[in-house]
N, C-alpha and C positions, 0 to 999 in steps of 0.2 A: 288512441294510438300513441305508441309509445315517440320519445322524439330522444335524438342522437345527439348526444353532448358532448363538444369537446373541450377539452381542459386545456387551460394556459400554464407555460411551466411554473409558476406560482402558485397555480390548483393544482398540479399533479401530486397524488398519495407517497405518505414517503414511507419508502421499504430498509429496511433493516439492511445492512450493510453487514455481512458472514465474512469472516477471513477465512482464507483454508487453514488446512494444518500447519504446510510451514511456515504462515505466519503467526499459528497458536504457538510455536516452537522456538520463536525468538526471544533473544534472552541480551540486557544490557552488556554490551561486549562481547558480544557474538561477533565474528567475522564472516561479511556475508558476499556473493555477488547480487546485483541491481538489472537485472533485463527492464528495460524503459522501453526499446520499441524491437522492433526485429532484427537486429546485428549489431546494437548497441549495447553494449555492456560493460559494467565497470565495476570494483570492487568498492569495500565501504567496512565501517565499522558500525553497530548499534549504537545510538548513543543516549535512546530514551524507547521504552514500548509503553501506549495508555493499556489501560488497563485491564479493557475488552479485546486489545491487539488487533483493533481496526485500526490505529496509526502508528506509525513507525519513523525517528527521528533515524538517519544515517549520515555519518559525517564520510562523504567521498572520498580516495583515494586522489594521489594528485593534488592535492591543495584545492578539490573543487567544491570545495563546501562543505555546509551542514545540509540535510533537505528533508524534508518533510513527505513522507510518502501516505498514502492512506488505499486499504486496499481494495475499494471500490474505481483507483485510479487504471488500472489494470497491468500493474507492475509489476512481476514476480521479483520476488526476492530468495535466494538460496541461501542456506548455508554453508559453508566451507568446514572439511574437515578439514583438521588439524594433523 
């Protein structure tokens, strides 16, 4: 008989972490907006993308920092045209 295992979050499998596209499409010095939750939103600039473009450095509009996004966080980020 088979027996039911569950995992602690220290066993749980770790899965690959996929950016969509507009986060493949960010480019240092990009001007972007930031959606953080639902009616929250606020502008930024790029200020580093690694290399796979699963994380993304954004220095805030407003004096509110630098931040560190990564997009398993479930942040959208857009582009701005210009």
């Amino acid at each position: 008989m088979a027996r039911y295992r569950t995992y602690s979050a220290d066993e749980m499998p770790v899965r690959k972490a996929e950016p969509d596209a507009l986060w493949k499409s960010l480019r240092q010095g990009d001007r972007v907006r930031v959606r953080l939750t639902q009616g929250y939103e606020t502008g930024g600039l790029v200020d580093a993308v690694t290399r796979d473009h699963t994380s993304v450095w954004v220095d805030l509009d407003g004096g509110r920092g630098r931040t560190l996004l990564h997009c398993s966080d479930g942040v959208v980020i857009v582009p701005q045209s210009t």
